[in-house]
TIZAVO-564722 format. One record per residue (C-alpha): residue in three letters; z negated, x negated, y. Coordinates in steps of 0.2 Angstrom, whole numbers, padded with zeros to 4 digits, always signed. Layout:
<recs>
AlaZXY ...
</recs>
This chain:
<recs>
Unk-0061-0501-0337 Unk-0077-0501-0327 Unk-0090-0513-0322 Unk-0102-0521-0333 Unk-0117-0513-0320 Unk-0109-0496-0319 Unk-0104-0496-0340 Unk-0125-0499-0341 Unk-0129-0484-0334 Unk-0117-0471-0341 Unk-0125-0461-0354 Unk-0108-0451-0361 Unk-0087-0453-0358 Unk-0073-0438-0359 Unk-0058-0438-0358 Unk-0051-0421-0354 Unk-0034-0414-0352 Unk-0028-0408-0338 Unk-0015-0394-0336 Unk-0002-0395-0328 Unk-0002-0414-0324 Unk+0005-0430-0336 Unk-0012-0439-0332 Unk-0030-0436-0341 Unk-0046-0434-0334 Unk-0059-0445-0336 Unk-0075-0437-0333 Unk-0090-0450-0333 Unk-0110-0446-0336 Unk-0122-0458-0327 Unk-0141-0459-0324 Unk-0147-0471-0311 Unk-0160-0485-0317 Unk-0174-0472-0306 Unk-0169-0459-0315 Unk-0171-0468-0332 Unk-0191-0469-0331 Unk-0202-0458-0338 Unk-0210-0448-0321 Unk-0224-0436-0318 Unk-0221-0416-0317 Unk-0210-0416-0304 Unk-0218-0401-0294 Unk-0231-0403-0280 Unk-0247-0392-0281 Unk-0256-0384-0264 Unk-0273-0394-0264 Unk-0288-0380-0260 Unk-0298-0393-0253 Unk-0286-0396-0239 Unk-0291-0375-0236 Unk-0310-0382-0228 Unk-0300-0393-0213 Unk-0286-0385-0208 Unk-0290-0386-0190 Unk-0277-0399-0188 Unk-0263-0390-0197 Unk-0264-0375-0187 Unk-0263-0387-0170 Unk-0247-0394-0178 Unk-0239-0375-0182 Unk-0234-0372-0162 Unk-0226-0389-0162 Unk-0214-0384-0178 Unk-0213-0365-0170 Unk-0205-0376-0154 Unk-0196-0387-0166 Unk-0186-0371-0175 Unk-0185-0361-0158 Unk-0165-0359-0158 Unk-0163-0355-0174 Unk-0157-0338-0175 Unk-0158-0331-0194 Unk-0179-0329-0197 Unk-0177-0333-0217 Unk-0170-0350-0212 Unk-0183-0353-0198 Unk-0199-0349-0211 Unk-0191-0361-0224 Unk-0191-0374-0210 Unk-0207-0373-0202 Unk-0216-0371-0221 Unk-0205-0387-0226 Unk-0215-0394-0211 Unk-0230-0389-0217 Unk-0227-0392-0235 Unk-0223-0411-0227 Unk-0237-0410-0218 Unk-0251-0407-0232 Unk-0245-0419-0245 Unk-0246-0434-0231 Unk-0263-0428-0226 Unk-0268-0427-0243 Unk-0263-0446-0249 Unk-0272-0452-0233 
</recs>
């Protein structure tokens, strides 16, 4: 009782029982078409070369300190300003 396009990506189908109710569950497993193709390691790996110019990343640093200023809790603050750097890298190192 589902689409044509939605029945070619579901992967498993239960039907559970629910407690409680006169109606069953019916819980639906599905994988997107992207998610069906094989892919690479799925991690990203610090480049050392990127260690020898880092004169622009360090000028970008005050910019995400400015960016994160009013965030109160520290822990939060480093995550965010070391996803900016993390961003950062990986675009300077596909260029």
């Amino acid at each position: 009782m589902i689409s044509k396009k939605i029945n070619d990506l579901t992967d498993k189908c239960k039907i559970l029982n629910t407690p409680e109710t006169d109606h069953l569950a019916i819980l639906i497993h599905k994988t997107s078409e992207e998610l069906k193709h094989k892919r690479g390691p799925g991690f990203w790996k610090f480049i050392q070369s990127l260690l020898k110019d880092v004169t622009k990343l360090r000028a970008k640093i005050p910019n995400f300190q400015q960016k994160y200023k009013d965030i109160k809790d520290l822990s939060l603050k480093w995550d965010l300003i070391k996803m900016e750097i993390r961003g950062f890298t990986v675009k300077y190192s596909k260029n």
